[in-house]
Structures are given as structure tokens and as C-alpha cells.
gemmi code that builds the backbone of each chain (N, CA, C; Angstrom):
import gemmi

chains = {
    "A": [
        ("UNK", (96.548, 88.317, 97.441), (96.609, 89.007, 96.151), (97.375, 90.313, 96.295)),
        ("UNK", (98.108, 90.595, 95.387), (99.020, 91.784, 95.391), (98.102, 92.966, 95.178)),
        ("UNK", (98.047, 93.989, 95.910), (97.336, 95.428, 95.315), (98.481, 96.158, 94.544)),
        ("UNK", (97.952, 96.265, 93.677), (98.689, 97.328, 92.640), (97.697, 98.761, 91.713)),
        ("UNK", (98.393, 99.678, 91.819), (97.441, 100.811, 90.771), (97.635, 100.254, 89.547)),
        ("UNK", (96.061, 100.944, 89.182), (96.540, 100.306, 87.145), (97.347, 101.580, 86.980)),
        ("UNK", (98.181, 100.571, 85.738), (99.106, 101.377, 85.074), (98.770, 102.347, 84.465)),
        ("UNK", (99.919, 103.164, 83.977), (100.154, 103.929, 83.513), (99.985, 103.867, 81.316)),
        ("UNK", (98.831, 103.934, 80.953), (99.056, 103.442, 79.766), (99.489, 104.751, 78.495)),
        ("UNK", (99.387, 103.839, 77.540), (99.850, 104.854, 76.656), (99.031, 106.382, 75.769)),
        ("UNK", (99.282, 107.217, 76.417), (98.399, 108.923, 75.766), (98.196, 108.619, 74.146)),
        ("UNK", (97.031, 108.461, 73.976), (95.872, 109.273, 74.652), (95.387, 108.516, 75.169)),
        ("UNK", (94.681, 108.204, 76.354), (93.545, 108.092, 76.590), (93.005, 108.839, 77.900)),
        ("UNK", (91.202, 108.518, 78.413), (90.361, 109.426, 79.590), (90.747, 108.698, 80.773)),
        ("UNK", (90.627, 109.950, 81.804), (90.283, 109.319, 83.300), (88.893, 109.700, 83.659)),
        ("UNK", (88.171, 109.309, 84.408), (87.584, 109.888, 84.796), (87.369, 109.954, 86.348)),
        ("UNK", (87.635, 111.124, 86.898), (88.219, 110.940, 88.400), (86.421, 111.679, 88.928)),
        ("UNK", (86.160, 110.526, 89.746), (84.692, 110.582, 90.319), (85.080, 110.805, 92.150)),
        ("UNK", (84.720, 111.777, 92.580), (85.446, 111.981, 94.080), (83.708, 112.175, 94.589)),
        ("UNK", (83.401, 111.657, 96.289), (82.238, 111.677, 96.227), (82.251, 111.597, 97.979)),
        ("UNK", (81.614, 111.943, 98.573), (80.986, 111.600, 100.165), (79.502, 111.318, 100.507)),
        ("UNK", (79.648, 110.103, 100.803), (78.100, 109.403, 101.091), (78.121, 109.809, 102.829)),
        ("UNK", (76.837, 109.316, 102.823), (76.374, 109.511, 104.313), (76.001, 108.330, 104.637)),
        ("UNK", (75.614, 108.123, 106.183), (75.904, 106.838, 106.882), (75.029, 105.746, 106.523)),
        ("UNK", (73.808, 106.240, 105.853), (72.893, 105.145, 104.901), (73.226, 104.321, 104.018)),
        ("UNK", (74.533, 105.026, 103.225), (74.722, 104.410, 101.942), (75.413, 102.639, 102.761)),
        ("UNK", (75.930, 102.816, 103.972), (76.543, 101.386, 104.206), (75.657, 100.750, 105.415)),
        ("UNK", (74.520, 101.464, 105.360), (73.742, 100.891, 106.492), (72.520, 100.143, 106.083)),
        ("UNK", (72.211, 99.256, 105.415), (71.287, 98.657, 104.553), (70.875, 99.585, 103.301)),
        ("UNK", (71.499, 100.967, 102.696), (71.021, 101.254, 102.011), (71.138, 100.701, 100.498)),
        ("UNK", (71.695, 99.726, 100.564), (72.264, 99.199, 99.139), (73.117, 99.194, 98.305)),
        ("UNK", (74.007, 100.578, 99.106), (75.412, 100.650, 98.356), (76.157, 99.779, 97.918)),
        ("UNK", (76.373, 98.848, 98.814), (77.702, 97.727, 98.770), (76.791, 97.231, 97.163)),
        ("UNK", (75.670, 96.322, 97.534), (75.314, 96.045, 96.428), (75.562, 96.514, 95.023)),
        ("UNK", (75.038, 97.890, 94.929), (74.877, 98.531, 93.922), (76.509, 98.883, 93.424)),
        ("UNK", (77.230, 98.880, 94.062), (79.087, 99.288, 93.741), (79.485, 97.796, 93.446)),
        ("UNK", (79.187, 96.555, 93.837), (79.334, 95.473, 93.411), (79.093, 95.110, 91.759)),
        ("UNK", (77.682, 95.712, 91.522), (77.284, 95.534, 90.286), (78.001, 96.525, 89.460)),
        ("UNK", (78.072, 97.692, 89.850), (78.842, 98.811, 88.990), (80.503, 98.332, 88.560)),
        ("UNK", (81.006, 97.667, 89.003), (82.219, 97.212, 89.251), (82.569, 96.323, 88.310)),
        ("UNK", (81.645, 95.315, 88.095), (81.314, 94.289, 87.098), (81.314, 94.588, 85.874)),
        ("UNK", (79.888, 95.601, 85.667), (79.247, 96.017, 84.687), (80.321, 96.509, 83.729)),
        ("UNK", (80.651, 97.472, 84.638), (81.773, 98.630, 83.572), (82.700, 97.900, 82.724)),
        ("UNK", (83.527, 96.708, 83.295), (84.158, 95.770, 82.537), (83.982, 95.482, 81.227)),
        ("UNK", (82.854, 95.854, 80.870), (81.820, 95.279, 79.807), (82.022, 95.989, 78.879)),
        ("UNK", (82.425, 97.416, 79.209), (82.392, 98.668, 78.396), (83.197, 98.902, 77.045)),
        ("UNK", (83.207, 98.717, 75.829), (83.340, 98.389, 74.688), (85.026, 99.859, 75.380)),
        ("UNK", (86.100, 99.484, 75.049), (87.350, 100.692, 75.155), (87.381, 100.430, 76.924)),
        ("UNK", (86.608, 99.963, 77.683), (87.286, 100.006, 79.308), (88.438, 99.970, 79.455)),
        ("UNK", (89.374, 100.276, 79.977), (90.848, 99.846, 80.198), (91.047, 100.194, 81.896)),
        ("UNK", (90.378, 100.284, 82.548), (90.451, 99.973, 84.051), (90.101, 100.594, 84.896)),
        ("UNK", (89.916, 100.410, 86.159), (89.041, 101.414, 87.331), (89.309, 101.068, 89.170)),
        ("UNK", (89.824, 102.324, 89.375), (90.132, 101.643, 90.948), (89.216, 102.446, 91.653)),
        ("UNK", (89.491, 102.231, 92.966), (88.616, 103.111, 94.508), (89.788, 102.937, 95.318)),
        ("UNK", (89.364, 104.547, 95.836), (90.329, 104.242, 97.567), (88.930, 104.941, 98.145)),
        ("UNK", (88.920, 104.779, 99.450), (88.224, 105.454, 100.047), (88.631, 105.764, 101.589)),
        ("UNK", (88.840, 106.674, 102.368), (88.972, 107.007, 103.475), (88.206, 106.584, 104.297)),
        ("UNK", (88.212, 106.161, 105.389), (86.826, 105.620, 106.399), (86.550, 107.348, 106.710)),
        ("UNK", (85.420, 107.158, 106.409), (84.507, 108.081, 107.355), (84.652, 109.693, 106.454)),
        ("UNK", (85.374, 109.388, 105.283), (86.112, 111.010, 104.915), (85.600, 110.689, 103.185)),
        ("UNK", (86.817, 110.960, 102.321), (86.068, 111.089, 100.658), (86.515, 109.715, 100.081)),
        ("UNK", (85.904, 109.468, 99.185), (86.159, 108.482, 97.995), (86.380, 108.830, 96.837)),
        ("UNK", (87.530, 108.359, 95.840), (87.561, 108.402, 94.997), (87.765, 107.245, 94.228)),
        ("UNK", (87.236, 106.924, 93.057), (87.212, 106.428, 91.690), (87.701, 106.765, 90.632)),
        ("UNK", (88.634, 106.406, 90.170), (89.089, 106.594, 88.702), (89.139, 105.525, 87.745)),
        ("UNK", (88.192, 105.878, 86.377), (87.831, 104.832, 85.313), (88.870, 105.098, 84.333)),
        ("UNK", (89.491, 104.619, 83.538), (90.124, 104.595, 82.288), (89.654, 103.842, 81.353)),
        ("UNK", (89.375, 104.838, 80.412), (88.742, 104.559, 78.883), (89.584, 104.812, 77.729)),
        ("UNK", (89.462, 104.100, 76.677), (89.948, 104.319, 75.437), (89.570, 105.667, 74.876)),
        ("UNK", (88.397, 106.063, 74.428), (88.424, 107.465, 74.208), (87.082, 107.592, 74.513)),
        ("UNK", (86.302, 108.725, 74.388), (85.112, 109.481, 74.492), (83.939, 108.506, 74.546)),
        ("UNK", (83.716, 107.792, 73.474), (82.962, 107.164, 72.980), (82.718, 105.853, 74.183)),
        ("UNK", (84.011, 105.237, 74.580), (83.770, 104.130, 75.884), (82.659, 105.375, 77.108)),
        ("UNK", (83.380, 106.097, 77.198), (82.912, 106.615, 78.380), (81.406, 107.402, 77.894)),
        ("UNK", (80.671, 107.423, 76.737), (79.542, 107.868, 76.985), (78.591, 106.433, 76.504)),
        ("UNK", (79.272, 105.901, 76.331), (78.567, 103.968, 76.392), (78.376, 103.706, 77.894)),
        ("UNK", (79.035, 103.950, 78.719), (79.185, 104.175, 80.255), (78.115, 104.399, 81.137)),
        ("UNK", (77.796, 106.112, 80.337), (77.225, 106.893, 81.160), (75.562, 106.406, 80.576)),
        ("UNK", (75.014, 106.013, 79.377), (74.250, 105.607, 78.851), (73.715, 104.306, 79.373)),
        ("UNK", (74.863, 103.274, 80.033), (74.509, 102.497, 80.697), (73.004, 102.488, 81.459)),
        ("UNK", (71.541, 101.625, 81.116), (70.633, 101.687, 82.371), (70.839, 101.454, 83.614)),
        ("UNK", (71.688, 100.151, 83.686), (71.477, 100.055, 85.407), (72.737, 101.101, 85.660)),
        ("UNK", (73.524, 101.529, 85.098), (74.625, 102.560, 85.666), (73.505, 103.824, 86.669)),
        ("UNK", (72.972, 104.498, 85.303), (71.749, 105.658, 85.300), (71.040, 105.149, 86.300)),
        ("UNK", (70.455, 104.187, 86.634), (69.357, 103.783, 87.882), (70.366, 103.884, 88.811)),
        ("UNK", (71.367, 103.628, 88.890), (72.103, 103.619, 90.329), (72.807, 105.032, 90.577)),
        ("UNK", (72.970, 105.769, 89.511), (73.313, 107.057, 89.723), (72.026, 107.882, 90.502)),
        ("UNK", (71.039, 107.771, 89.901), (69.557, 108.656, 90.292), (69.244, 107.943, 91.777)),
        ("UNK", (69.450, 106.533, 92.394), (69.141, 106.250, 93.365), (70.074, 106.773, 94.674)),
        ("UNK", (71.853, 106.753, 93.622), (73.057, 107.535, 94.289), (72.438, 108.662, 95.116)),
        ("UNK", (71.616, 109.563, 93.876), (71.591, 110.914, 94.265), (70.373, 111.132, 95.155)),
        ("UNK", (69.351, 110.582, 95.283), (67.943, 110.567, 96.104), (68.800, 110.417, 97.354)),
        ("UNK", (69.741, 109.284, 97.799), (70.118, 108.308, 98.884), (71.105, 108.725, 99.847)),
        ("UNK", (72.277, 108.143, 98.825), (73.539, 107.956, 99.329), (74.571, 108.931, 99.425)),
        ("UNK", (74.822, 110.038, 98.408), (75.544, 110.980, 97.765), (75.591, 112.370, 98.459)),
        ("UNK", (76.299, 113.294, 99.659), (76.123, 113.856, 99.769), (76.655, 115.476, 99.048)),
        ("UNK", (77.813, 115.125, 98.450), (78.187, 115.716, 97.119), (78.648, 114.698, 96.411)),
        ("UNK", (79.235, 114.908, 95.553), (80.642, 114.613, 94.472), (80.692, 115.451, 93.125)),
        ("UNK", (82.266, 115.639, 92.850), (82.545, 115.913, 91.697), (82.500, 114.891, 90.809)),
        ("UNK", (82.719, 115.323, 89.008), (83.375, 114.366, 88.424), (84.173, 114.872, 87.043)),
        ("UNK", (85.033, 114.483, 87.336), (86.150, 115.688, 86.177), (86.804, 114.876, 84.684)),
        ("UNK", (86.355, 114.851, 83.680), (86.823, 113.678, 82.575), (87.767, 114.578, 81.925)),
        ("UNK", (88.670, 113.869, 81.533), (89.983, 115.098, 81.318), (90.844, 113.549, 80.083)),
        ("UNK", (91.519, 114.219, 79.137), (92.121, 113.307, 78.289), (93.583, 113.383, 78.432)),
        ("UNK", (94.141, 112.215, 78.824), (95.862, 112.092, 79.775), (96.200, 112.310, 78.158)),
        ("UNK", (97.552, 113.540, 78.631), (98.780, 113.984, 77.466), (99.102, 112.937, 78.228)),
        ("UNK", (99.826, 112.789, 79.038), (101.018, 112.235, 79.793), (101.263, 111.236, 80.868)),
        ("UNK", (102.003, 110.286, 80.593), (101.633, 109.395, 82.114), (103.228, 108.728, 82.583)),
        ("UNK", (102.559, 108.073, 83.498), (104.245, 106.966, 83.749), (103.943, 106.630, 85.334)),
        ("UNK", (104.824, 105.569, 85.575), (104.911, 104.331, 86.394), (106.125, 103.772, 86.996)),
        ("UNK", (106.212, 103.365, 87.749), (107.051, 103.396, 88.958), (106.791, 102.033, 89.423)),
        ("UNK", (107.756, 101.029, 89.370), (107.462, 99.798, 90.354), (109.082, 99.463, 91.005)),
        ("UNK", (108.674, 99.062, 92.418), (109.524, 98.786, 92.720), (110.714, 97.522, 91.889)),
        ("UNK", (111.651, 97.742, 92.286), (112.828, 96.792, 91.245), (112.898, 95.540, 92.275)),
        ("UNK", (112.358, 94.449, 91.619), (112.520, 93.324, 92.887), (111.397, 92.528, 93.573)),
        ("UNK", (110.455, 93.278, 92.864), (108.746, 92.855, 93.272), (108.106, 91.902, 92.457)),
        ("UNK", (109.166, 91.962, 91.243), (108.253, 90.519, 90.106), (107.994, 89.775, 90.688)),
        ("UNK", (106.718, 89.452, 90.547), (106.369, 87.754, 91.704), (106.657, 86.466, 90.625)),
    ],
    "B": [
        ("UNK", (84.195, 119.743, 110.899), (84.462, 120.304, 109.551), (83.783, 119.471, 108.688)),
        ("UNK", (83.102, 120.196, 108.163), (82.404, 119.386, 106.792), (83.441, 118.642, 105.727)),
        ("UNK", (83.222, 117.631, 105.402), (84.227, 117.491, 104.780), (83.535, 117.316, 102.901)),
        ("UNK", (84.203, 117.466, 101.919), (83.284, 118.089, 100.611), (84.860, 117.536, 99.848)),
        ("UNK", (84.565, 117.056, 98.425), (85.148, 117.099, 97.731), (85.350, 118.229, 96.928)),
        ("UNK", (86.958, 118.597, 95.902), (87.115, 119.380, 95.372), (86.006, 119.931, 94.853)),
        ("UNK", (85.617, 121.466, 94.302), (84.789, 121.533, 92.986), (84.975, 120.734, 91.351)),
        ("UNK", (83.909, 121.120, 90.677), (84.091, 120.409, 89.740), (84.355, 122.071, 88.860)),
        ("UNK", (85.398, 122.329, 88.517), (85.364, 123.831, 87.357), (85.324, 123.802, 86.286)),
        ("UNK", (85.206, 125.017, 86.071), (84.727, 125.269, 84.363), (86.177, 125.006, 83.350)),
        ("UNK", (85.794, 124.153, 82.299), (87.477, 123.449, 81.809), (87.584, 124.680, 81.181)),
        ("UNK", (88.512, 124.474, 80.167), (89.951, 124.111, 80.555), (90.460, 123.681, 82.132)),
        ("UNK", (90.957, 122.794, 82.661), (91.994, 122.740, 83.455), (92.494, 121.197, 83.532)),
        ("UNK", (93.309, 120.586, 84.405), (94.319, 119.563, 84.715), (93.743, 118.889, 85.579)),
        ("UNK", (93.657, 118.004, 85.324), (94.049, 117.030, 87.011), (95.098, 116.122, 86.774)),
        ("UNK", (95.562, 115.935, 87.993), (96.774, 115.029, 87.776), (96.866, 113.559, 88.692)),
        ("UNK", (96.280, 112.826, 88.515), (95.695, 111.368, 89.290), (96.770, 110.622, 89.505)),
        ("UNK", (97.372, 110.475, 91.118), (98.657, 109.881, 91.378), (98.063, 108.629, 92.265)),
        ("UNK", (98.180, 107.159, 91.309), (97.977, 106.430, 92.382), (99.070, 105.407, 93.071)),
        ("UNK", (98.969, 104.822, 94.473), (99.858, 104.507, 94.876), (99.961, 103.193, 95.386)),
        ("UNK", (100.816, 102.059, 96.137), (100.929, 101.438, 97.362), (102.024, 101.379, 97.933)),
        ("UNK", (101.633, 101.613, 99.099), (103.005, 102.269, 99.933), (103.206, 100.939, 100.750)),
        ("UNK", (104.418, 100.579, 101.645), (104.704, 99.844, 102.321), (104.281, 100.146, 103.541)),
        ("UNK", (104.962, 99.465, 104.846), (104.602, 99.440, 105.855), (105.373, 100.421, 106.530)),
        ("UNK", (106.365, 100.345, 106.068), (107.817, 101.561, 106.365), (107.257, 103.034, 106.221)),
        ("UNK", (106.764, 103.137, 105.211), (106.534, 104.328, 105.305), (105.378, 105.070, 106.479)),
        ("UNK", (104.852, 104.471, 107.265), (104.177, 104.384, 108.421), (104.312, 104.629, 109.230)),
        ("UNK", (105.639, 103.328, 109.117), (106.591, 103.012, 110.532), (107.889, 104.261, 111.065)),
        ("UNK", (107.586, 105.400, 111.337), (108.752, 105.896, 111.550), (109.430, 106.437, 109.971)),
        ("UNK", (108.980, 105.767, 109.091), (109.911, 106.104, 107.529), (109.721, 107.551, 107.190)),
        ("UNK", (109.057, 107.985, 107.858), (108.908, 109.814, 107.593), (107.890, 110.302, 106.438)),
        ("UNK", (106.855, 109.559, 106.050), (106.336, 109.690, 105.003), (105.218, 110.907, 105.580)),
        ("UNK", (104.959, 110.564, 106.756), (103.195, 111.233, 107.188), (103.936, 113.092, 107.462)),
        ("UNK", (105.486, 113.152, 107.815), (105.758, 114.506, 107.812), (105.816, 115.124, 106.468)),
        ("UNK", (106.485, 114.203, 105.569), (106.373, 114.581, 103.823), (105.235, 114.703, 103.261)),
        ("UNK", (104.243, 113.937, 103.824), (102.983, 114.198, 103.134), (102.161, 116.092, 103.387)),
        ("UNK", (102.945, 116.089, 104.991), (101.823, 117.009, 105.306), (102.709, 118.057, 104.847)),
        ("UNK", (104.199, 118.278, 104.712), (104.963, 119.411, 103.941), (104.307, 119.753, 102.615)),
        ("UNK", (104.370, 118.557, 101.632), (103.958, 118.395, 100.442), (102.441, 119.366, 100.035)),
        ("UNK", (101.393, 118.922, 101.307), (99.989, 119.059, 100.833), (99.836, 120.839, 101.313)),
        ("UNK", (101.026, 121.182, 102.019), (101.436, 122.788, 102.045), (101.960, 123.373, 101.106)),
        ("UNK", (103.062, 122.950, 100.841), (103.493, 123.943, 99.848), (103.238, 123.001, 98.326)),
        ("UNK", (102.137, 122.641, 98.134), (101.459, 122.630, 96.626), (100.467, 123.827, 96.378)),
        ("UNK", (100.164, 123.964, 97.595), (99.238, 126.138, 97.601), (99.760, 126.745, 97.359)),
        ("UNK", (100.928, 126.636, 97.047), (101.712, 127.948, 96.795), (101.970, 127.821, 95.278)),
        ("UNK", (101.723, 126.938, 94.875), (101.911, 126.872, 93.230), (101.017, 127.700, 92.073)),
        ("UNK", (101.262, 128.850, 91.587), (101.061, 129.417, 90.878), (99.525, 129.027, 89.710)),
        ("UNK", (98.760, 129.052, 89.585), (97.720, 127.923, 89.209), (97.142, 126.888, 89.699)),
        ("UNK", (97.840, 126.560, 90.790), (97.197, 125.386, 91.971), (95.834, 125.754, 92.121)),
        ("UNK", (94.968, 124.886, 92.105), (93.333, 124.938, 92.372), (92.895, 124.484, 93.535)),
        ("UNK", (93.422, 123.414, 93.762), (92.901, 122.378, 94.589), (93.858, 121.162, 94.883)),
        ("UNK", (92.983, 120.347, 95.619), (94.386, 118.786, 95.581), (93.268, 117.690, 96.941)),
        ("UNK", (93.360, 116.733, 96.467), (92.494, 115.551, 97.484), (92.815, 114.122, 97.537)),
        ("UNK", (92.654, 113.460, 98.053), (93.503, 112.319, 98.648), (92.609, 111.384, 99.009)),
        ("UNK", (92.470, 110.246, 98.559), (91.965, 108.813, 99.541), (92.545, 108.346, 99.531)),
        ("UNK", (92.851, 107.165, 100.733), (93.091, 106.133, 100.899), (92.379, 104.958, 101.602)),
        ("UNK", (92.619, 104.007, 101.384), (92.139, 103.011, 101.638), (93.234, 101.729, 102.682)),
        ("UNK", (92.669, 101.881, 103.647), (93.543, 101.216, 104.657), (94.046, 99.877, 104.264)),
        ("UNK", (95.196, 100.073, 104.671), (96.200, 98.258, 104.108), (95.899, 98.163, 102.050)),
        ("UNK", (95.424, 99.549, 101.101), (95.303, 99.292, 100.063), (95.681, 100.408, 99.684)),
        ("UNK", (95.185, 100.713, 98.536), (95.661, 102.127, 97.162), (95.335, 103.290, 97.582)),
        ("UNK", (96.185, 104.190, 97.540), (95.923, 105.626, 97.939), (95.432, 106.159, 96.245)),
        ("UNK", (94.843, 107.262, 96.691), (94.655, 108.119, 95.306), (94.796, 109.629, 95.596)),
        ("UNK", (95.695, 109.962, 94.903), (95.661, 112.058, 95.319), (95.770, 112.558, 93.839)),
        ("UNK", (94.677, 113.480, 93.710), (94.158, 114.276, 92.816), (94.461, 115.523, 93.201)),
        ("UNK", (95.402, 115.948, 92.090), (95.897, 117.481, 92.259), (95.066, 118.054, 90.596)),
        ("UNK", (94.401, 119.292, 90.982), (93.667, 120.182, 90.189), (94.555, 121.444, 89.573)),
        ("UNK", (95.413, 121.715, 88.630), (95.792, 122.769, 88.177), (95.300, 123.549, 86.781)),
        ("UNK", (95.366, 124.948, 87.325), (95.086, 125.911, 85.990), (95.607, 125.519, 84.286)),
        ("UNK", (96.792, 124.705, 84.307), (97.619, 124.819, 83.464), (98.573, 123.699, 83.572)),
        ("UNK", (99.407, 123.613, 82.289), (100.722, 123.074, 81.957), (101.753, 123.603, 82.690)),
        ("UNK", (101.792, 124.843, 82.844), (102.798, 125.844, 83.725), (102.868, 125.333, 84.997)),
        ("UNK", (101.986, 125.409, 85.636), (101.226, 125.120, 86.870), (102.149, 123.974, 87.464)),
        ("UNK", (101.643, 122.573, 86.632), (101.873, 121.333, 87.247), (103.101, 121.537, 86.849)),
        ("UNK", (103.753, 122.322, 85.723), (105.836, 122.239, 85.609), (106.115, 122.777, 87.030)),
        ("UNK", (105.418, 124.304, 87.049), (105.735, 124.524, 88.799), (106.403, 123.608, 89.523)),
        ("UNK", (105.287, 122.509, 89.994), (105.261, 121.950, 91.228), (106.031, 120.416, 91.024)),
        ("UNK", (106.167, 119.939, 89.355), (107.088, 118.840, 88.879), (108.636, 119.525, 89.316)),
        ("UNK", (109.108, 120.417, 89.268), (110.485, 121.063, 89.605), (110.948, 121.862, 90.931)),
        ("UNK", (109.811, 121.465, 91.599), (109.960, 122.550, 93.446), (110.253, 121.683, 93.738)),
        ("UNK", (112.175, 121.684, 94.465), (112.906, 121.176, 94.885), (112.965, 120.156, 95.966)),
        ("UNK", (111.971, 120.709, 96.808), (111.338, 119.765, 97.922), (110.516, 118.629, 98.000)),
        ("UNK", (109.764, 118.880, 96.999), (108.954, 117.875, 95.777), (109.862, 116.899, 95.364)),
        ("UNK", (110.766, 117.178, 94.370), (111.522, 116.214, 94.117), (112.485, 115.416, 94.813)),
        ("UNK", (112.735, 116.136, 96.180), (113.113, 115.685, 97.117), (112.325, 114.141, 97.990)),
        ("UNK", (111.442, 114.730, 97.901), (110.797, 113.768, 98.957), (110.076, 112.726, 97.591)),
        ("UNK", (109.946, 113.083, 95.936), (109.457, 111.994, 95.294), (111.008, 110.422, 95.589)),
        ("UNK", (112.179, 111.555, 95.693), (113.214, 110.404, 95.126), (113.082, 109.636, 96.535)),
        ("UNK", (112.990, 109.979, 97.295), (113.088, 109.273, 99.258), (111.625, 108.703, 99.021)),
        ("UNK", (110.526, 108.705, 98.621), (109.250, 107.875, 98.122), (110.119, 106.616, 97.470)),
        ("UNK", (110.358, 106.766, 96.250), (110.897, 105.551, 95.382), (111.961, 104.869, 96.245)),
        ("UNK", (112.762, 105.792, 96.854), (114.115, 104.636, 97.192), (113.098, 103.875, 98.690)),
        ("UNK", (112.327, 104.346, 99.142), (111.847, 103.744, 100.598), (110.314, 103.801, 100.886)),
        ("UNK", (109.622, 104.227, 100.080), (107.919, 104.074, 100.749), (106.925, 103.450, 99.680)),
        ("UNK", (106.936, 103.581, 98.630), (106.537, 102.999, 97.467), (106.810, 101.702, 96.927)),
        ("UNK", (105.767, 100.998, 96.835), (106.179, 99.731, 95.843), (105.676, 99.476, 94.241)),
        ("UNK", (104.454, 100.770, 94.329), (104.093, 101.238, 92.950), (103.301, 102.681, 92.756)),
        ("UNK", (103.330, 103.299, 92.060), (102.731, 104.000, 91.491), (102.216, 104.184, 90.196)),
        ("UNK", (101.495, 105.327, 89.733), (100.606, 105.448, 88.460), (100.472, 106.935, 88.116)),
        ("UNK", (100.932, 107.472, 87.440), (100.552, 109.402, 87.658), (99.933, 109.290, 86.008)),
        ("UNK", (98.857, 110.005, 86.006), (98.114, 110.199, 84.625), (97.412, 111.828, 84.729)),
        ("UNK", (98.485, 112.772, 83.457), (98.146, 114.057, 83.566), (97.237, 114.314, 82.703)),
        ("UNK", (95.729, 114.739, 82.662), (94.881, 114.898, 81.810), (94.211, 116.518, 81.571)),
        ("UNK", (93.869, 116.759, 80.520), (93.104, 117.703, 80.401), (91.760, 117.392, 80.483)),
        ("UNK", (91.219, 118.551, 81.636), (89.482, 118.043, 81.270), (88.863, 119.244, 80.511)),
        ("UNK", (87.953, 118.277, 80.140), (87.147, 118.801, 78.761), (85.782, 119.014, 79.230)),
        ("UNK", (85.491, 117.875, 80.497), (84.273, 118.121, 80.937), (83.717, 117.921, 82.781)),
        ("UNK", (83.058, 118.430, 83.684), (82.790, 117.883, 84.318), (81.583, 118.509, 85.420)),
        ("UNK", (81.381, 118.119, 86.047), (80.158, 118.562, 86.850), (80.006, 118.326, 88.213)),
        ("UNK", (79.169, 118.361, 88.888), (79.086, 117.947, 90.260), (77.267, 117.992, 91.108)),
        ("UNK", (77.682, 117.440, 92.682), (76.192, 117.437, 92.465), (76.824, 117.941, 94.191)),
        ("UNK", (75.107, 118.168, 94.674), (75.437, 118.983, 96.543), (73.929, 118.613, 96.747)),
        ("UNK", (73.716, 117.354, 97.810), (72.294, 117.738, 98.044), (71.607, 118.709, 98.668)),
        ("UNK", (69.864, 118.984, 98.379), (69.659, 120.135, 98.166), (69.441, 120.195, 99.779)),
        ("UNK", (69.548, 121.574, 100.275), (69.240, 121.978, 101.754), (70.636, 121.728, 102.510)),
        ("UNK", (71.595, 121.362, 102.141), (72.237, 120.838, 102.915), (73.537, 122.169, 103.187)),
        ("UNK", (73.430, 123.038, 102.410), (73.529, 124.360, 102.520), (73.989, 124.891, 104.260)),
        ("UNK", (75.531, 125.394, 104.355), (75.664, 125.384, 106.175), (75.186, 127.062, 106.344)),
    ],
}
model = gemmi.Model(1)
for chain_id, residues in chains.items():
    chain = gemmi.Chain(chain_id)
    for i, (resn, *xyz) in enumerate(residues, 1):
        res = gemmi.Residue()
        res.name, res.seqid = resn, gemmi.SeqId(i, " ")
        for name, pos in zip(("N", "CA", "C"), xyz):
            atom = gemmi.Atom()
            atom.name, atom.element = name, gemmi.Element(name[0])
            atom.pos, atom.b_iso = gemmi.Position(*pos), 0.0
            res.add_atom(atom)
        chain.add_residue(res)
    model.add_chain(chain)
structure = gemmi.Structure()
structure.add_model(model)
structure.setup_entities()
């Protein structure tokens, strides 16, 4: 399968850039994988979703960025129960900080290589 | 070194969410890891620069989150010569896609578990 970033869509719409460092529990039976499995799914669901990646560094930070249609997707989101149960278990557990910064894109754009159409 | 994600600040401000996939070239000798580390220097020097953070994800999507004061700010560092230098040598040789989405945030927060205080 090809990895690609989601695009670049058309302003307006949110990011929401979630940057975070777990500790060595979260991948040691603590349930993470699980619980990021389901989160992954779920969000799909989200009435305005328009897409969501991860990178994560071994051993260093992670980040997440969601793209939503406007305000309203993203507090359907956050309202989510099992989201909220896995956030509060995040924070007891796994989470040793993170930010999370929701900001509304003026501006965007995209870049693909010329020659890559599959 | 502890390692901690950006803060989360009081908005007004920018983030600017650049995501990527790079080839193998750029690895290999293609000069990317000296551009990166020029780059992640002189973006401090940008006039409104806050911050700036990076994942990646091995053999997958990088993500770098640059934090600025302002519109000014990110024109800064869109027109520092060296910047644009090393974006056009990205496109012609290390990149097979990208995604840049400039947003204003409106809101955000953060969390630090408790005690963990150095």
C-alpha cells in the first residue's frame, strides 16, 4: 500500500494537531495499541471527519493530526464516550504530557511527485 | 534529556502542519539529514517563531509542526532564502508527497503528569 499524507483540502477547515509522549506502559500490555485501534475507527464516524494521520518517533514524540469540517465535527469528537473513557484512562496511564492545538487552516497546498500516478 | 512536546499557548497563534513521504534518497547520501538540521536552526531566528516539532515514523509519514506568533512570522520563514532553497532540492529529489495546512488556533490545552516535575 502506498503511504501518502492526507491532502491538502480546501480553507476553511480544523486541524487538530495532538503531540503527546507516553511511557513504556502504554505499549507494554497497557492497552494502548488496543485503545488507538478503536480510536482510529471510531473517529471515521464523525459526522464532517475529513481525515487523520500519526507519525510517531520510536522512543521520542507522537503526533496526530485530525481534519474536520468545522467546529461542530470536532466537538461531536470530543463528546465522543468511548473517545472520553480512553482519554481519562490516557491520562491515569499512558500520557506523560501532550499538547493539543485546534487552529482553523486559512491556507493549504500539496505537492506530489509528477510520475507517481499508480 | 527529557523529551516534552511543544507547549500548548494562549491563542491567538499559528501552527503550520507539514506532512510528508520522503524517499529512500533522501537518506541515502541525498543530503536531506544536513538540510534538516540547518533548517530546524535557523527557523529560531524567525521573528515570532515559538516553537517547531517533528515525528516520524520509520519507512512512513513524517509530521513537523512549526508554532508561530503570526502571519508575519510564518511570511518570515516562507521567504528565508535558504528555506526556499532546500524546499526546491526537497521537491526536485527527497519528496514524493507532501501536505502543509496553515491554521489559526482558537483553542488549546495540554496536560503534564502530576509529580513528574524535574
Amino acid at each position: 500500500m502506498e503511504i501518502k499524507p492526507v491532502a491538502a483540502f480546501e480553507p476553511p477547515y480544523y486541524t487538530v494537531v495532538f503531540t503527546s509522549v507516553k511511557n513504556a506502559r502504554a505499549y507494554e500490555g497497557g492497552g494502548y495499541g488496543d485503545a488507538s485501534v478503536l480510536m482510529n475507527k471510531l473517529v471515521k464516524d464523525v459526522p464532517g471527519y475529513l481525515g487523520h494521520e500519526n507519525a510517531t518517533t520510536p522512543g521520542g514524540i507522537s503526533i496526530t493530526v485530525g481534519y474536520f469540517k468545522d467546529e461542530e465535527a470536532i466537538r461531536h469528537w470530543r463528546q465522543n464516550m468511548e473517545h472520553q473513557r480512553v482519554q481519562k484512562k490516557g491520562r491515569a496511564e499512558w500520557y506523560e504530557s501532550y499538547s493539543c492545538h485546534i487552529g482553523k487552516v486559512e491556507r493549504s497546498y500539496g505537492f506530489e511527485r509528477p510520475g507517481d500516478a499508480a
